[in-house]
ZAPA-596875 format. One record per atom (N, C-alpha, C): x, y, z; atom name; residue in three letters. Coordinates in steps of 0.1 Angstrom, whole numbers. Layout:
<nodes>
       u       v       w   atom   type
       X       Y       Z     CA    ALA
...
</nodes>
This chain:
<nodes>
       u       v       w   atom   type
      81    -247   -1210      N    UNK
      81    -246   -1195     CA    UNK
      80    -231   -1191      C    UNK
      72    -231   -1179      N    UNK
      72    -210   -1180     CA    UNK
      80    -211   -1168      C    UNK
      84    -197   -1163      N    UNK
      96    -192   -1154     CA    UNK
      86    -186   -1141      C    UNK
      90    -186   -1135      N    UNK
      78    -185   -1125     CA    UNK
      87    -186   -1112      C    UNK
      87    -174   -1102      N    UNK
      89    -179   -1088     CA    UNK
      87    -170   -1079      C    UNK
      78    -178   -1062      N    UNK
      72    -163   -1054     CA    UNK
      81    -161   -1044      C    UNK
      81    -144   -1044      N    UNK
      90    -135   -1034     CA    UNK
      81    -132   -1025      C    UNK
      86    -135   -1010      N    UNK
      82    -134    -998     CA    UNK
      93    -123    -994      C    UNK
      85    -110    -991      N    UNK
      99    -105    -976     CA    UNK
      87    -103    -963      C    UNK
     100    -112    -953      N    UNK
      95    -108    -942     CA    UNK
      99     -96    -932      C    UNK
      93     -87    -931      N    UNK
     101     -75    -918     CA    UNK
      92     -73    -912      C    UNK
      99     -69    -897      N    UNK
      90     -60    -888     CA    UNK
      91     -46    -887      C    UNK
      72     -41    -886      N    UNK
      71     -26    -882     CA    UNK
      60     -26    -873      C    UNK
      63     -15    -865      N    UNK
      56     -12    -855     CA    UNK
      47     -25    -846      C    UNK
      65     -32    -845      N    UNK
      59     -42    -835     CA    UNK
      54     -55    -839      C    UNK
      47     -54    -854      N    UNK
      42     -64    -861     CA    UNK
      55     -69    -872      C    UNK
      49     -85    -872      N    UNK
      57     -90    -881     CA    UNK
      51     -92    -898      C    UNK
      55     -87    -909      N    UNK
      46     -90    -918     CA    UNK
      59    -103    -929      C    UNK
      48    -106    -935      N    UNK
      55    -114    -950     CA    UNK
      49    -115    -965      C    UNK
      46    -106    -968      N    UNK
      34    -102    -980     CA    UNK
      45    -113    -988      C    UNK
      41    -113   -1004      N    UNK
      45    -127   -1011     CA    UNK
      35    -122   -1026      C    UNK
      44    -124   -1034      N    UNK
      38    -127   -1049     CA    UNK
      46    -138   -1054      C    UNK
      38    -142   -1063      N    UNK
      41    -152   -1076     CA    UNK
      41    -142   -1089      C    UNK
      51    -147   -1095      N    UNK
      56    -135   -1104     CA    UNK
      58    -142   -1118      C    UNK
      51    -138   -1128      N    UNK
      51    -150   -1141     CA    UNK
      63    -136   -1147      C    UNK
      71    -145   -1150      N    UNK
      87    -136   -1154     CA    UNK
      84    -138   -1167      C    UNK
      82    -146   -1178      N    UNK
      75    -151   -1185     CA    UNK
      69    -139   -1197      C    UNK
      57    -135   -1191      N    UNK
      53    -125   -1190     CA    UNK
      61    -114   -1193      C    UNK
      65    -106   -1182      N    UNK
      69     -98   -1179     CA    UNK
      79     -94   -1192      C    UNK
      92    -104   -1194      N    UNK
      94    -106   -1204     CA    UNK
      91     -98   -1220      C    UNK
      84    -109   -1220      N    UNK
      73    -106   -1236     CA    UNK
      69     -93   -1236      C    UNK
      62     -87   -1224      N    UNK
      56     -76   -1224     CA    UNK
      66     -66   -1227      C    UNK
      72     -65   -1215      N    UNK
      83     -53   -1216     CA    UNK
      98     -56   -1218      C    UNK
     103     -70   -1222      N    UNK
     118     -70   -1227     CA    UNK
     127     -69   -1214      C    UNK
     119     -68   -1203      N    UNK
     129     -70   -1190     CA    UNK
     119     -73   -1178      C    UNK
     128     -74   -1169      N    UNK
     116     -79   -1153     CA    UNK
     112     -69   -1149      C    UNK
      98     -69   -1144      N    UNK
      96     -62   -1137     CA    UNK
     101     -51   -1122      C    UNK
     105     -46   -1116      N    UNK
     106     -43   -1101     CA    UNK
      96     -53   -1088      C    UNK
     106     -63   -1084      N    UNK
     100     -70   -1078     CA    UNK
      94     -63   -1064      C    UNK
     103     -53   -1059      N    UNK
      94     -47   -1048     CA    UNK
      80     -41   -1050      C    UNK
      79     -36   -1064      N    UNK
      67     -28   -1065     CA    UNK
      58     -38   -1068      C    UNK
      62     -49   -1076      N    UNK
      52     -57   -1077     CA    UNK
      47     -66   -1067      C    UNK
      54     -69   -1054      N    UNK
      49     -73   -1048     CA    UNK
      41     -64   -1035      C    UNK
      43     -51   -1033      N    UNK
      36     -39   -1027     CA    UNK
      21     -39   -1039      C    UNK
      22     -37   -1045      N    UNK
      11     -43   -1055     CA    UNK
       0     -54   -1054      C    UNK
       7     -61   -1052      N    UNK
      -1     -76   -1048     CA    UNK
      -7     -78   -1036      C    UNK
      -1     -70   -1028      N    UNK
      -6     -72   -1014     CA    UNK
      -7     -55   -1007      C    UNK
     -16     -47   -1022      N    UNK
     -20     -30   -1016     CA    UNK
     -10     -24   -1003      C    UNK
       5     -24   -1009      N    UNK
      12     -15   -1003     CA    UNK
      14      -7   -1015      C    UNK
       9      10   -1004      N    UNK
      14      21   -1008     CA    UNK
      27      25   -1011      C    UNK
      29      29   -1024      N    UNK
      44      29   -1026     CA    UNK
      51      41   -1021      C    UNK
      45      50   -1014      N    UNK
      45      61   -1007     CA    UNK
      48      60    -990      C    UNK
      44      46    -986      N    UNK
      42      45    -974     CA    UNK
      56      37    -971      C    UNK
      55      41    -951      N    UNK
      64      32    -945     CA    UNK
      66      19    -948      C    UNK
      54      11    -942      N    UNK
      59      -1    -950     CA    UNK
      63      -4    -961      C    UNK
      61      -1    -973      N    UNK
      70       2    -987     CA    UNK
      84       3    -987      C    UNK
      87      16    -973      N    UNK
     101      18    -974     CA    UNK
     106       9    -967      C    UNK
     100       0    -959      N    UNK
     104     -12    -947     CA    UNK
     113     -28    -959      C    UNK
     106     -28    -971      N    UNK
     107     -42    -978     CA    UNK
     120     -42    -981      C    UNK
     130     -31    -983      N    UNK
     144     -38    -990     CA    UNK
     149     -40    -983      C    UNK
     147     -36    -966      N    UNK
     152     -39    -957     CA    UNK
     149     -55    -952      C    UNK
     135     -62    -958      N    UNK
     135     -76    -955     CA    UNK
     142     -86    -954      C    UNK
     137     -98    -948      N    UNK
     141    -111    -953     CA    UNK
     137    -116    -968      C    UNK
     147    -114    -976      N    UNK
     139    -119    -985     CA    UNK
     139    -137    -990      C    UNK
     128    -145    -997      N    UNK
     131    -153    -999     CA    UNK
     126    -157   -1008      C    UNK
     129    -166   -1016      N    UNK
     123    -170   -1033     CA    UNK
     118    -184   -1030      C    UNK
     110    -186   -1033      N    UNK
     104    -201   -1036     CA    UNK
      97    -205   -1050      C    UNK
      86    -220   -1050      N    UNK
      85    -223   -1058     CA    UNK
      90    -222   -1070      C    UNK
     100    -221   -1076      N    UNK
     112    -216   -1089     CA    UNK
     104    -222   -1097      C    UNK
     100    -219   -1109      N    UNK
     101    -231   -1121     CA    UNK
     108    -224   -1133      C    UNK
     113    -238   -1139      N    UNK
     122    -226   -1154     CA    UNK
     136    -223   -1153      C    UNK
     136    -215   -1162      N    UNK
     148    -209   -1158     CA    UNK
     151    -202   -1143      C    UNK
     139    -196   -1136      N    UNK
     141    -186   -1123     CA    UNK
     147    -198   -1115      C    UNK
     145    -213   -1112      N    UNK
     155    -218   -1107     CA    UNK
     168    -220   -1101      C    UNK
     172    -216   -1115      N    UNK
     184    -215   -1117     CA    UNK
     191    -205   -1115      C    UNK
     182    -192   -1107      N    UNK
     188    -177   -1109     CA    UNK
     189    -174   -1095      C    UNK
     184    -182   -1085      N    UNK
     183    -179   -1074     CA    UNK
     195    -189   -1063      C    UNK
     202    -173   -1061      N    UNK
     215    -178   -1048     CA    UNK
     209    -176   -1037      C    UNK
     203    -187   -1026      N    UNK
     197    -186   -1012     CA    UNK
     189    -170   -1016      C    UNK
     192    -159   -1006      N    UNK
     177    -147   -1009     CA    UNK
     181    -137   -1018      C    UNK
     191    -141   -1030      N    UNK
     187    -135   -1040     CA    UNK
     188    -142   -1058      C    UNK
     181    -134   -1061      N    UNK
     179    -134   -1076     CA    UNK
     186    -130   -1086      C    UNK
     191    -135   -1094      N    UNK
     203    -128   -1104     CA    UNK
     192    -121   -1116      C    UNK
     184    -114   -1113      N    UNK
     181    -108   -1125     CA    UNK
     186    -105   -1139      C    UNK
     203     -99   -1142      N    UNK
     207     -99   -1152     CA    UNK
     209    -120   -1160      C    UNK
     213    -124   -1154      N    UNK
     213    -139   -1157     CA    UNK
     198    -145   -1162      C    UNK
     189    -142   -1153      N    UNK
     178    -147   -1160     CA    UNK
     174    -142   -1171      C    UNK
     177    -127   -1174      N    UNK
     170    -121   -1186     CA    UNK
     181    -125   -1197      C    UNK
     194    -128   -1197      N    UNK
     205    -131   -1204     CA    UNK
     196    -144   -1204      C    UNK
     193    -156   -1199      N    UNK
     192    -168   -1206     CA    UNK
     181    -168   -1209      C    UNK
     169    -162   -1204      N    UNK
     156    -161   -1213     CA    UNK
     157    -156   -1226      C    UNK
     163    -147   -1230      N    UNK
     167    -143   -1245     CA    UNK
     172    -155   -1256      C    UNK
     184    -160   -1246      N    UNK
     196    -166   -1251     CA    UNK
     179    -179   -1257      C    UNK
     175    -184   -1246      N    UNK
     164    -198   -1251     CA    UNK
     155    -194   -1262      C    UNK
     148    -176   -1260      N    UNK
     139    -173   -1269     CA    UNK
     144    -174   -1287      C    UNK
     159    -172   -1286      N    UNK
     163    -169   -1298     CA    UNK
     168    -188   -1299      C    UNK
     170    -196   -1296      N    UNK
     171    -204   -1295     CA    UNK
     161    -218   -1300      C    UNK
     146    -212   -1294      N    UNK
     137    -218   -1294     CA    UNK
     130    -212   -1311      C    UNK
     134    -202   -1313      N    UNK
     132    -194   -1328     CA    UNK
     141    -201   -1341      C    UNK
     151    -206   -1337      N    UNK
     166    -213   -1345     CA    UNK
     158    -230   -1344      C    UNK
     155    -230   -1337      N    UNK
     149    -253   -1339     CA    UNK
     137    -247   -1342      C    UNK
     129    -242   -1344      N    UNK
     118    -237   -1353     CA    UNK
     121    -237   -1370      C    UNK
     130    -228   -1371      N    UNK
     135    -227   -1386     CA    UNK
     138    -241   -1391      C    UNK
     149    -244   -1381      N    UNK
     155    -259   -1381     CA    UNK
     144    -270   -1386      C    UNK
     131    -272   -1377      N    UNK
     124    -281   -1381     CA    UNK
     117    -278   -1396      C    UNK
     109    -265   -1397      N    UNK
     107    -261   -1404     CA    UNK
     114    -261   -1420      C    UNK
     123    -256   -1421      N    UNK
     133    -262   -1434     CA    UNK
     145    -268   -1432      C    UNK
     146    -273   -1426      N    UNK
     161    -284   -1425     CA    UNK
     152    -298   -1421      C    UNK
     145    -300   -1415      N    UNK
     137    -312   -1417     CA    UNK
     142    -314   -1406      C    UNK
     147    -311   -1397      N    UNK
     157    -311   -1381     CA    UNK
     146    -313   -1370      C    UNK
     142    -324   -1366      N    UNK
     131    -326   -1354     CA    UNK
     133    -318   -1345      C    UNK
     140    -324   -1336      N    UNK
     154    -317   -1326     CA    UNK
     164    -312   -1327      C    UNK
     168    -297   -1324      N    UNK
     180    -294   -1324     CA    UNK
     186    -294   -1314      C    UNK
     199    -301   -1315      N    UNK
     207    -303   -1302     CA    UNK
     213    -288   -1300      C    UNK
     215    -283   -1290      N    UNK
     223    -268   -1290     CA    UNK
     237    -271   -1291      C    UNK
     242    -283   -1291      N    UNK
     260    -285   -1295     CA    UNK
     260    -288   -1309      C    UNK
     247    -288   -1314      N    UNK
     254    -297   -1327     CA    UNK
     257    -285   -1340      C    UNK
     264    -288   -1352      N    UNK
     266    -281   -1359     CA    UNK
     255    -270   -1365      C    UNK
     245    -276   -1369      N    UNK
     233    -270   -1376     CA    UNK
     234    -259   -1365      C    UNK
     231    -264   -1351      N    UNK
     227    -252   -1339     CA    UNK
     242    -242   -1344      C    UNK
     249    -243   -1343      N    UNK
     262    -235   -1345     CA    UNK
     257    -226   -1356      C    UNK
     258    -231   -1364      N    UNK
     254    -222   -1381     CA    UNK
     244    -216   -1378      C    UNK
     232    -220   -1371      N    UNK
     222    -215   -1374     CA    UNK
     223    -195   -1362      C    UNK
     227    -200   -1353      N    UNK
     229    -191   -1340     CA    UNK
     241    -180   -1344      C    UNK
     249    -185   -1355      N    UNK
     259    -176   -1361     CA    UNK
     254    -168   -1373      C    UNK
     247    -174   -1379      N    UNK
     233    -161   -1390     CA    UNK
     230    -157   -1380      C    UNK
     220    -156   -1371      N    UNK
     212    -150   -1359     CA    UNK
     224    -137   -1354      C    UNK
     230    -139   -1350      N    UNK
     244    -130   -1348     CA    UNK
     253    -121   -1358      C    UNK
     253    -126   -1366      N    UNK
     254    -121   -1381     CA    UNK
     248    -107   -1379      C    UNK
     232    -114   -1382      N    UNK
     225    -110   -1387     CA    UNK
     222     -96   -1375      C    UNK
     223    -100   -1367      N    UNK
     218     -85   -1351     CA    UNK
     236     -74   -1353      C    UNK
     248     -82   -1360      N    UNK
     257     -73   -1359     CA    UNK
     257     -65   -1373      C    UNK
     250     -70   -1382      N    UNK
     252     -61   -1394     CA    UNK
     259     -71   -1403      C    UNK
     261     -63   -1414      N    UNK
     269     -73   -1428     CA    UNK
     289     -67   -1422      C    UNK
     293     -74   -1421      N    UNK
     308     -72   -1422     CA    UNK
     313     -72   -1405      C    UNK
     303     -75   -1397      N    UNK
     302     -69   -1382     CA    UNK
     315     -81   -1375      C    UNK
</nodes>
């Protein structure tokens, strides 16, 4: 499933009302650089705001609003905000997860791994082990 969800802010300047909006593959962003992006710059980006400019400095001051969620970003959004640390905490937590029922199928002959069940335990405790050192 990919993670996906678009930020709309809406504010007014000089009299006008704007609501620029991106769709943001978190996904992505992720993989690429190991954390989210800056959602203001990316969406000043998407819709040619100068990051220099008033309107720029007008967006934190928006409405902001999240839509279309898919994935985990669902789950990360409280009414107009986004828990960024939470999403990147459970994107990891699935990626190393989704890496453990790989092994699992691979040599344990494990179709599915349930994440309560023992194998998942053992397997997620090497993984941890193994990131804290020998004796950690």
């Amino acid at each position: 499933m990919s993670d996906r969800v678009t930020l709309t802010i809406r504010y007014s300047f000089r009299g006008e009302t704007h609501a620029p909006s991106v769709t943001l593959d978190l996904d992505q962003a992720m993989r690429n650089d190991g954390k989210l992006p800056d959602f203001l710059l990316a969406l000043a980006k998407a819709n040619d705001i100068d990051p220099y400019s008033y309107d720029y400095e007008m967006l934190p001051f928006g409405e902001f609003s999240y839509s279309d969620a898919e994935g985990l970003a669902a789950d990360c959004i409280d009414g107009d905000r986004f828990d960024r640390e939470a999403f990147e905490q459970r994107w990891r937590e699935r990626e190393v997860f989704e890496a453990v029922a790989k092994i699992a199928r691979e040599h344990l002959g494990i179709e599915r791994l349930e994440p309560d069940s023992a194998e998942a335990r053992a397997l997620l405790a090497a993984v941890e082990y193994g990131r804290r050192g020998k004796g950690g």
